[in-house]
BAZAVO-67353 format. One line per 5 residues: number of its first residue (from 1); their letters; for each residue x, y, z of C-alpha. Coordinates in nm, 2 decimals. Last residue first. Layout:
! residues N
NUM	A	X:Y:Z  ...
***
This chain:
! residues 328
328	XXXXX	-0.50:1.05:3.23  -0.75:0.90:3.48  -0.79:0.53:3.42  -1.15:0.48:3.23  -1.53:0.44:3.32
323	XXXXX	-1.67:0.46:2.95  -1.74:0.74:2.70  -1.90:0.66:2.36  -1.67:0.62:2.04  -1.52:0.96:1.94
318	XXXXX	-1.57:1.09:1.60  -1.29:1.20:1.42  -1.24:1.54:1.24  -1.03:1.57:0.95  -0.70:1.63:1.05
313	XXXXX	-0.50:1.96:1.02  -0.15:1.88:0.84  0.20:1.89:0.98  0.56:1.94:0.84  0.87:1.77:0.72
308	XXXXX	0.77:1.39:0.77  0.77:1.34:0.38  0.40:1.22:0.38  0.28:1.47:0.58  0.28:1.50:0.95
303	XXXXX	-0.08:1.42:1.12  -0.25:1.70:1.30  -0.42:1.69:1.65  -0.60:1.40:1.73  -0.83:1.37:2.03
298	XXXXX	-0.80:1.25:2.37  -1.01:1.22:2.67  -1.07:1.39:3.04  -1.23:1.70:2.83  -1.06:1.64:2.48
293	XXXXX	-0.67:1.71:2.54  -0.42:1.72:2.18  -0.23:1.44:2.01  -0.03:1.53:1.74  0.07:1.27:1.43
288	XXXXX	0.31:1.04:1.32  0.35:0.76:1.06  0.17:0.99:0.76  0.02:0.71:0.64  0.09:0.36:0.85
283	XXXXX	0.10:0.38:1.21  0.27:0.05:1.33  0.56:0.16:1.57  0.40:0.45:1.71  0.53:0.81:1.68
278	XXXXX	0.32:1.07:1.85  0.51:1.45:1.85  0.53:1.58:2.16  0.33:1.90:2.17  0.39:1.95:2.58
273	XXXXX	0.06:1.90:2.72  -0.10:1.68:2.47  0.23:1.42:2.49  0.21:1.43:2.86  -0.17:1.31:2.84
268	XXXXX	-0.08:1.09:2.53  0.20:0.90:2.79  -0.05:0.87:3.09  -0.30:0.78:2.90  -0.13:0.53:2.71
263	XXXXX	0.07:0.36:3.02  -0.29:0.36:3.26  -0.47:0.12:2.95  -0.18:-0.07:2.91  -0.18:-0.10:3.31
258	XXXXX	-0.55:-0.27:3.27  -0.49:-0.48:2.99  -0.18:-0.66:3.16  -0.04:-0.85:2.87  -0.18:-0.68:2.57
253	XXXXX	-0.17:-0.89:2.22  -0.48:-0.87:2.22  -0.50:-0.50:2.12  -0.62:-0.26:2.42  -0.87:0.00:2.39
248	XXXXX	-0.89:0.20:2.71  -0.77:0.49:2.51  -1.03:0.54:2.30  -1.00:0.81:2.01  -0.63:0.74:2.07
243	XXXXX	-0.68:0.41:2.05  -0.86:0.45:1.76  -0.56:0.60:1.59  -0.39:0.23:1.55  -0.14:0.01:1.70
238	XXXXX	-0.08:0.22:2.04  0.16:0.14:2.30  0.35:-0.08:2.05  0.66:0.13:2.04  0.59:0.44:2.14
233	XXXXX	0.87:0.69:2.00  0.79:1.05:2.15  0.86:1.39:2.01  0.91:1.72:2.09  1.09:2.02:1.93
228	XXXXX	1.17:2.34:2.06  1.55:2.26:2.09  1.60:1.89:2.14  1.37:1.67:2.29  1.30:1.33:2.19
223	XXXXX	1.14:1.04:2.44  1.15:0.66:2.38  0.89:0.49:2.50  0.93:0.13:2.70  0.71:-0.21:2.72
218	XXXXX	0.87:-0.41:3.02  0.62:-0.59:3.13  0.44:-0.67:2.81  0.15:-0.45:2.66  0.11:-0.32:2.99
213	XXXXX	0.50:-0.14:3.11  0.54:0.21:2.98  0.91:0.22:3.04  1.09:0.52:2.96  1.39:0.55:2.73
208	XXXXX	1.53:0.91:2.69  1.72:1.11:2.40  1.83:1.42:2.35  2.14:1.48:2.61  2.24:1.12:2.50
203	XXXXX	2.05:0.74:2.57  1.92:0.83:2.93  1.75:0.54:3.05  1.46:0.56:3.27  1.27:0.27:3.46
198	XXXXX	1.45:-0.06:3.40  1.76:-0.16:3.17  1.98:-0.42:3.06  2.27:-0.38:2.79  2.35:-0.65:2.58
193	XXXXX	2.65:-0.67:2.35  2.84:-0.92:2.52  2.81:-1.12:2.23  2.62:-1.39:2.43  2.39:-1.14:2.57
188	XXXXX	2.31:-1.04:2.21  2.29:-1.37:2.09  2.00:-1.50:2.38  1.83:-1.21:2.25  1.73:-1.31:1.88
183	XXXXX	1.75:-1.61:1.82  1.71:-1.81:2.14  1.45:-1.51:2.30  1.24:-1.57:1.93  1.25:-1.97:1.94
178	XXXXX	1.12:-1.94:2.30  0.86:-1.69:2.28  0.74:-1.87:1.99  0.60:-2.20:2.19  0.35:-2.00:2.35
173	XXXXX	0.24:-1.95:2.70  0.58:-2.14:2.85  0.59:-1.93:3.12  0.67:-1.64:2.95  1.03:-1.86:2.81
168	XXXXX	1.05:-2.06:3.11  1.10:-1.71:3.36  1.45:-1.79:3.40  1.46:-1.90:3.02  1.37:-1.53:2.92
163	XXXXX	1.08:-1.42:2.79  0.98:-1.22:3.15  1.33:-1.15:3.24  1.45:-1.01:2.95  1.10:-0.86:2.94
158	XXXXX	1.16:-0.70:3.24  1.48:-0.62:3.16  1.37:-0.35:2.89  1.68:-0.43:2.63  1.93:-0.18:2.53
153	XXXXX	2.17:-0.36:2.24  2.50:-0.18:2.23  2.61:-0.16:1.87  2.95:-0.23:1.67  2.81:-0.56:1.53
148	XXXXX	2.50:-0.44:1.43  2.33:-0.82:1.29  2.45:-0.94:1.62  2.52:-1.32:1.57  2.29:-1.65:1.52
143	XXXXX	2.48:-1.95:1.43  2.46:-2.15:1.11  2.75:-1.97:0.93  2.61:-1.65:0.98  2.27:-1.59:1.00
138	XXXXX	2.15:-1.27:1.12  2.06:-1.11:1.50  1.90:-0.85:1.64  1.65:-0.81:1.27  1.40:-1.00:1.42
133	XXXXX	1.37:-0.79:1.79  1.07:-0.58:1.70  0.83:-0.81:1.51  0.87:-1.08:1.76  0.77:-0.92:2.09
128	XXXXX	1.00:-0.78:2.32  0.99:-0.44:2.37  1.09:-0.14:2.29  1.40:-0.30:2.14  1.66:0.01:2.10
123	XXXXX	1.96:-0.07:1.94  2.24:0.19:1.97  2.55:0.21:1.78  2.49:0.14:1.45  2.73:0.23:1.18
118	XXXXX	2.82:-0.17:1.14  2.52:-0.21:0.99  2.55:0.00:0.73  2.30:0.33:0.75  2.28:0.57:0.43
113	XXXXX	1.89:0.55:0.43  1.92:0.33:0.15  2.15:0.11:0.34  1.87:0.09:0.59  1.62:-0.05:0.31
108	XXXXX	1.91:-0.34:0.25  1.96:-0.38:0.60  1.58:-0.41:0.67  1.56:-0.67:0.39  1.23:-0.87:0.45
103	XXXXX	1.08:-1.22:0.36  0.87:-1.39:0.60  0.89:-1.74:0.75  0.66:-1.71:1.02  0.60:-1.31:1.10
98	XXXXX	0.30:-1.29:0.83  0.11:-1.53:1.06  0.28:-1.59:1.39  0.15:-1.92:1.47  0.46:-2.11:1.35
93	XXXXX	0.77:-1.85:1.39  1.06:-2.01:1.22  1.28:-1.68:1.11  1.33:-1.69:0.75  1.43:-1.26:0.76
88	XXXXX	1.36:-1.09:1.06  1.07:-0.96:1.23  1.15:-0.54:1.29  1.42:-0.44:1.41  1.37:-0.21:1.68
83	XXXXX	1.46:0.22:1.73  1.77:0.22:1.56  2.04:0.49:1.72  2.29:0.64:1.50  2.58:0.86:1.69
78	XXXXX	2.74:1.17:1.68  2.45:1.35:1.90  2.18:1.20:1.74  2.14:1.06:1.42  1.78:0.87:1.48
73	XXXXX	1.69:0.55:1.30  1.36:0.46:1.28  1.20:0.07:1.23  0.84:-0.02:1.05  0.62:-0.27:1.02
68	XXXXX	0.28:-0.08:0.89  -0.06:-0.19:0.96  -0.40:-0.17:0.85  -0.68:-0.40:1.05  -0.91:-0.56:0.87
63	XXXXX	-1.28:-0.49:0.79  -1.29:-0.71:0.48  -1.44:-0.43:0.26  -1.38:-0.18:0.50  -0.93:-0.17:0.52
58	XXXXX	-0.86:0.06:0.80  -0.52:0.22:0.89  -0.44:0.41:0.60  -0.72:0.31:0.36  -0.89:0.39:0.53
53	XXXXX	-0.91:0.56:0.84  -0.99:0.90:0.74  -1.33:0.90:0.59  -1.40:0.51:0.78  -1.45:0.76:1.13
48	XXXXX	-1.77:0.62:1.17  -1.74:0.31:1.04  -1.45:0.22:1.25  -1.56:0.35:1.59  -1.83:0.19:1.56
43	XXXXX	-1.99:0.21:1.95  -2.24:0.09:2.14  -2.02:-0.05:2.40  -1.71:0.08:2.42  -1.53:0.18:2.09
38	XXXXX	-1.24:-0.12:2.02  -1.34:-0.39:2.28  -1.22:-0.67:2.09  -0.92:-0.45:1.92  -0.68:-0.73:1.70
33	XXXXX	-0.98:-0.97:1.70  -1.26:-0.75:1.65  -1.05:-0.54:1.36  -0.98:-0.85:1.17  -0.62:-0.90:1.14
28	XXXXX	-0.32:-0.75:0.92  -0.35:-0.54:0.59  -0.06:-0.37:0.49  0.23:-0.11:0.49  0.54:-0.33:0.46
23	XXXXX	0.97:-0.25:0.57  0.92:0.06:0.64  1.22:0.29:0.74  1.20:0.65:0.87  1.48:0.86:0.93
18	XXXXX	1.50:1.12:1.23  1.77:1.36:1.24  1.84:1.53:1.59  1.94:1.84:1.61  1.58:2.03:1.67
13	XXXXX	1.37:1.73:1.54  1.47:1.70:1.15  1.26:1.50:0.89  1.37:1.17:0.70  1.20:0.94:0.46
8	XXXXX	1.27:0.55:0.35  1.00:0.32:0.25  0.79:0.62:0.03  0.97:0.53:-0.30  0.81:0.20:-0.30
3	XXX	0.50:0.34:-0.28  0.27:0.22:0.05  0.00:0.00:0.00
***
């Protein structure tokens, strides 16, 4: 859905310069199964807000889900940070629709962007699930190695813990959690490359890690500031603008539904009150938007254009009906 030219684009936040990398813009799952509870009861949220949400996030005819699987690489500072990794290349991940065996070339779409691996220096894994740790590691030789071989890995620990063979893998709740820590995070300890982290991390004078634990326990953000400009990377906080519309929506893939829900409204309330810039991992379109107060809700602000550079007005949602929520 998305024009080949369109996978790699850049914009500046004070002196920091962001780069965006997409790897697909596409339909996913069935809206009920990715959001059950998506608009409160009574609500359709989808249908009435279809203007703006398709084809960019909403696809009617078979009422799927839209989403993008993307990474960012910041310049910041003298350095090159990459915000996760996307799913990997080949990786066995039965279950995992798209994610099992899939085809991608993050390198390939980062050495557009002017990025070889060994420039990295910082990986960032918000979290992690499978489509943000794939491209850790690659294939050499039969053994799994640090795809950036130069770069410090940071790594929430309480998902290192929580996916980790101390914890049996998430407690064994599905058989991928394994294969994805042993390929893809079990390398980066090994290498020596691996650095564990809880509550704040200060990356450089611009750039913070936060955790926003719910969708897993150790679910970060990472926060830009630098000059005037604002600007908050939030992983898998949100997967689509109805949860901004609703922020006690929760996809499935949420953990601990309730402290999701007490994360995003926290995080959007902070972002509405000092003009950080949303950018979630999945957002296709634009990629990143405002988010502004709506009494003790949220609505959106305006979206940045295709090339990132500057902001557009929004048409106006439509809010599901109100529901008992966490207070922002």
């Amino acid at each position: 859905m998305m024009d080949e030219n369109e996978r790699v684009q850049s914009m500046v936040l004070g002196d920091v310069e962001v780069i965006r990398v997409v790897e697909w813009h596409e339909p996913f799952l069935p809206t009920s199964g990715m959001f059950p509870d998506a608009g409160g009861a009574g609500g359709d949220v989808w249908k009435d807000n279809e203007e703006w949400l398709a084809p960019d996030h909403w696809e009617p005819d078979r009422d799927l889900a839209v989403l993008a699987l993307q990474s960012w690489v910041l310049r910041s500072g003298g350095r090159t940070v990459l915000v996760d990794t996307g799913a990997g290349d080949g990786r066995e991940r039965p279950g995992m629709g798209p994610f099992h065996r899939s085809r991608s070339d993050l390198p390939g779409l980062l050495a557009r962007a002017g990025v070889r691996p060994q420039d990295v220096d910082v990986v960032v894994n918000t979290h992690l699930h499978v489509d943000h740790v794939g491209w850790n590691t690659v294939d050499v030789d039969g053994q799994w190695v640090p795809t950036f071989p130069n770069a410090e890995y940071l790594i929430p620990a309480a998902d290192d813990f929580h996916y980790g063979p101390d914890n049996a893998y998430a407690n064994g709740a599905q058989a991928v959690d394994r294969l994805v820590y042993e390929d893809s995070i079990a390398p980066i300890h090994q290498a020596g490359q691996s650095v564990l982290w809880d509550g704040v991390h200060r990356i450089d004078e611009h750039l913070t890690l936060e955790s926003a634990p719910g969708h897993t326990p150790g679910s970060s953000v990472l926060r830009l500031a630098s000059g005037g400009d604002r600007a908050v990377f939030l992983g898998d906080l949100l997967h689509s603008p109805v949860q901004i519309l609703d922020p006690c929506c929760n996809s499935n893939a949420c953990l601990a539904p309730e402290q999701a829900v007490a994360s995003r409204r926290r995080v959007l309330g902070r972002a509405a009150d000092e003009r950080e810039l949303l950018v979630p991992a999945h957002f296709g379109g634009a990629g990143a938007l405002e988010v502004r107060r709506n009494g003790d809700g949220f609505a959106l602000g305006a979206w940045a254009t295709a090339d990132l550079k500057t902001l557009k007005t929004p048409k106006t949602p439509r809010n599901p009906k109100k529901r008992p929520s966490a207070s922002a």
